[in-house]
N, C-alpha and C positions, 0 to 999 in steps of 0.2 A: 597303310591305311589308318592303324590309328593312331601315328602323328600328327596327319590331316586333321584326325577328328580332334584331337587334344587342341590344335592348333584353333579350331573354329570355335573350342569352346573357351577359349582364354580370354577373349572381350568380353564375349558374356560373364563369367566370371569375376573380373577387374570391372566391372560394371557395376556389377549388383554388393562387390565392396564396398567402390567407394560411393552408393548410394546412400549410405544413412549418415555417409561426413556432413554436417552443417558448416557453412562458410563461417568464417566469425561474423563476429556482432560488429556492427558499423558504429560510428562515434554515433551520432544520433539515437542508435536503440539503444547506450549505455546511457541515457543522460535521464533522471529522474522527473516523473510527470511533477507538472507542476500545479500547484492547489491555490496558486493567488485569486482572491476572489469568494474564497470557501470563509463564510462565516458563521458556520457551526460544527463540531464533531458529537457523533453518538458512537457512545462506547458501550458495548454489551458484554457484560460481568457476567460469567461464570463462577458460582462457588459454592463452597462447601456451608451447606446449613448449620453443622455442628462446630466445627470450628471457626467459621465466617471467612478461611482460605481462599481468596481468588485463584482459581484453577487456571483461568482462559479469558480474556479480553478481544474483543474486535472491536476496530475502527471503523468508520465510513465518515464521508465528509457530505459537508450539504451547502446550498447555496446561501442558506439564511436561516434562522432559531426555530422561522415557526416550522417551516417542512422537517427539519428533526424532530419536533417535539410529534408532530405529526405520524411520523414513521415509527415514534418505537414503538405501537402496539404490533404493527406487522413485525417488527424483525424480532422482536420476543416472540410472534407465535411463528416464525421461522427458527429461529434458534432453542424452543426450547424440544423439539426431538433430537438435536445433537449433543442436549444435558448430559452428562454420563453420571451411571452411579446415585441417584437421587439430586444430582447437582440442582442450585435454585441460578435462574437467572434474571439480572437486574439490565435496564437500559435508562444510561443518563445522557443530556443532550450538556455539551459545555459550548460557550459562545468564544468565539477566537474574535477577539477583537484585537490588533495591535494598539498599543501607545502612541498617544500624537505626537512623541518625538517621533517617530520613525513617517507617520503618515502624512506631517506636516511639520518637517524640519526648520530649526530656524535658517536665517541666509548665511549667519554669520554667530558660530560661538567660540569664543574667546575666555580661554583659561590661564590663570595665575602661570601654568608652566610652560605657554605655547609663549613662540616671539615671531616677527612678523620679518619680514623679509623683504 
């Protein structure tokens, strides 16, 4: 009788194991979100008053200058109950603009060390 019972209790068992295996990651969920289109970062500085040591930084991205400039009274008064220690914290907005080589390449550039084929 209690081979039966051992017996009934082995799937449950082998169940509730391989319950918390996660499948692996699929190529798709390894591939890093992409931010083209983001033309501003705010960065929020953590640091130290007396030495002026940056502690802690965080990013966030925005679609454009003004809505950063906009956001960092909210996320300084979000971030500064996570100040530690007297920590002060700063929030600056930087603009990412790329270079118009990159955004508007020429059709054709030709260097002293290139040959043509």
């Amino acid at each position: 009788m209690k081979g039966y019972f051992a017996l009934a209790l082995l799937p449950w068992l082998i169940g509730t194991a391989l319950a918390d295996v996660q499948p692996p990651p699929t190529q798709a969920a390894q591939k890093q979100p992409r931010t083209l289109g983001q033309k501003a970062v705010l960065h929020v500085y953590y640091y130290s008053p007396k030495t002026l040591e940056i502690t802690y930084v965080d990013s966030y991205l925005f679609k454009d200058q003004e809505a950063c400039v906009n956001a960092i009274g909210a996320a300084l008064q979000i971030a500064m109950p996570y100040a530690g220690d007297g920590d002060l914290v700063t929030g600056k907005c930087v603009g990412v603009n790329p270079p118009d080589a990159i955004t508007k390449p020429d059709k054709r550039r030709e260097t002293a060390d290139s040959t043509e084929l």
